[in-house]
C-alpha positions, -999 to 999 in steps of 0.1 A, spaced: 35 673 -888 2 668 -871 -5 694 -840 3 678 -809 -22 680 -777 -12 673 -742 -39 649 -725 -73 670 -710 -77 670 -676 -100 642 -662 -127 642 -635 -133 675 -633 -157 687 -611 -173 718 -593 -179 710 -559 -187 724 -524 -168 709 -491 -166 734 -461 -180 765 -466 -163 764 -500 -168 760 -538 -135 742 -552 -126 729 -591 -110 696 -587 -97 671 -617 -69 649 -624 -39 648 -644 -46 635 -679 -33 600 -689 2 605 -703 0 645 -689 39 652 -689 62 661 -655 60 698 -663 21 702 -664 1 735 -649 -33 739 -653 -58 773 -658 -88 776 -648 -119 798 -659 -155 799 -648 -188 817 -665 -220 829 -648 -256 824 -657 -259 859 -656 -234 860 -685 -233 830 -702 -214 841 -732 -184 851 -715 -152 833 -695 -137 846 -666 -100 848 -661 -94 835 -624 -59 851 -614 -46 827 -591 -50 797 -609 -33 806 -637 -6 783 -648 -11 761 -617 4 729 -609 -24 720 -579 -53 701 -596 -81 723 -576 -89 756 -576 -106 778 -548 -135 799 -561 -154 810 -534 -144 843 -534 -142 851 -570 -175 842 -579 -194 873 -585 -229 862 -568 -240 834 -546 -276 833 -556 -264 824 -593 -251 792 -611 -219 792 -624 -200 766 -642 -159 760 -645 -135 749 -669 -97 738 -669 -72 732 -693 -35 717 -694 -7 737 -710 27 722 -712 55 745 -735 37 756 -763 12 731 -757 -24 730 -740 -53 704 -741 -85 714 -752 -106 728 -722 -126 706 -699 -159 722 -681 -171 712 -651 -213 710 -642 -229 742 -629 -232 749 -588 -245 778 -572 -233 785 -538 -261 790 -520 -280 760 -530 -251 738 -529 -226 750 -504 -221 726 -481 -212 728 -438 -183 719 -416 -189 718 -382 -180 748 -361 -152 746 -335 -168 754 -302 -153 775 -278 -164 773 -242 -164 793 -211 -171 779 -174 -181 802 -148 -191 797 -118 -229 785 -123 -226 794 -159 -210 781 -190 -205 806 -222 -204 789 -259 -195 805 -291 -187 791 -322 -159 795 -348 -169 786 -383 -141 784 -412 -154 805 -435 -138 822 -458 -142 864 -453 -157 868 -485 -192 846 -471 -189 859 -436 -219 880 -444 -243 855 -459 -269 841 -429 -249 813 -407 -263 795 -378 -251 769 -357 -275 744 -332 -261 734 -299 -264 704 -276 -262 698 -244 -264 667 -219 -251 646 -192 -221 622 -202 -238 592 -207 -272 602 -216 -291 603 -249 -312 634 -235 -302 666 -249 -310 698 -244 -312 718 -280 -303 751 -279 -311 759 -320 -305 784 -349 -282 809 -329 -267 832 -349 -228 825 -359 -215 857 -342 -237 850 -307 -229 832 -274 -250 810 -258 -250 809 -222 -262 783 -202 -274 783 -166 -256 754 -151 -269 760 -112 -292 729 -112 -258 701 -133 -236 685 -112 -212 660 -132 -198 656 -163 -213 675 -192 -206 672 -230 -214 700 -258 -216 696 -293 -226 718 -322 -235 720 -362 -233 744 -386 -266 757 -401 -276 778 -432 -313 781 -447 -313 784 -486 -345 760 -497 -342 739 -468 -325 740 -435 -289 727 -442 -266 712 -416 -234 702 -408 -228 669 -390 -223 676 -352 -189 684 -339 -169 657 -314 -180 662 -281 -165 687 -258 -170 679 -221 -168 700 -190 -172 690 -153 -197 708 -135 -198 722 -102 -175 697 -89 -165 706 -55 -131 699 -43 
């Protein structure tokens, strides 16, 4: 009796969607009701060896979060999965290499914003997880008038710092919006978040 094997996973692929580095794949053709999936993932600093990720380990998701097990950001690694069903499992499945900081790629930020009297304080919330909190992120910040296409830039402020903006000389209706920034080669950017607008020294 030949050696049954369930169906590999399909599709599978490394890739980087806010802030984070994610295996993704589909079921197999056929794959039965009861499939779970585990994942691995090497480094190019050791390529000989495959590392156990805890937490997808017998999985039934089809992803897999690595951002905070990979053990350097500057470095490629690659990913593999395989399908085990009883006492059967598929031959693995490995994904291309990706390095974080090369590849990682932005969400907006959520702004958060603050009107004084003749001033209006900005900061921005990114959703990063802790483990890349460290690593260098900027955001850029617009400004202008509802209904205008002339904006004031307010660029590469640092996540953790607020922006303030005088506001003495706006009257009306005034619309923020910001991206997420990060310098590895090249400046990389987010697209812009939806507008947030504020009315300005509107009297009565």
């Amino acid at each position: 009796s030949g050696h049954v094997q369930l169906p590999s996973p399909q599709n599978v692929t490394l890739l980087s969607k806010d802030f984070d580095m994610i295996l993704t794949w589909t079921p197999g053709e056929g794959s039965p009701p009861d499939v779970t999936y585990t994942v691995r993932y090497k480094s190019q600093e050791r390529m000989d060896k495959w590392i156990k990720v805890p937490h997808c380990k017998n999985i039934h998701r089809t992803s897999c979060n690595l951002t905070c097990v990979l053990p350097n950001f500057f470095v490629k690694v690659q990913a593999r999965v395989k399908a085990v069903s009883g006492a059967f499992q598929s031959p693995w499945v490995e994904s291309q290499f990706k390095e974080y900081h090369l590849d990682v790629e932005l969400a907006p930020p959520v702004l958060n914003v603050n009107v004084k009297e003749n001033l209006i304080h900005v900061n921005a919330s990114f959703p990063l997880a802790t483990c890349v909190e460290s690593l260098s992120w900027m955001y850029d910040l617009n400004l202008w008038e509802a209904g205008s296409e002339d904006k004031k830039q307010y660029e590469r402020n640092f996540r953790k710092n607020t922006v303030t903006i005088d506001t003495t000389a706006l009257r009306g209706n005034y619309c923020l919006s910001a991206r997420s920034s990060f310098q590895s080669i090249d400046f990389k950017y987010s697209r812009f978040s939806q507008p947030l607008c504020v009315l300005l020294n509107h009297k009565g």
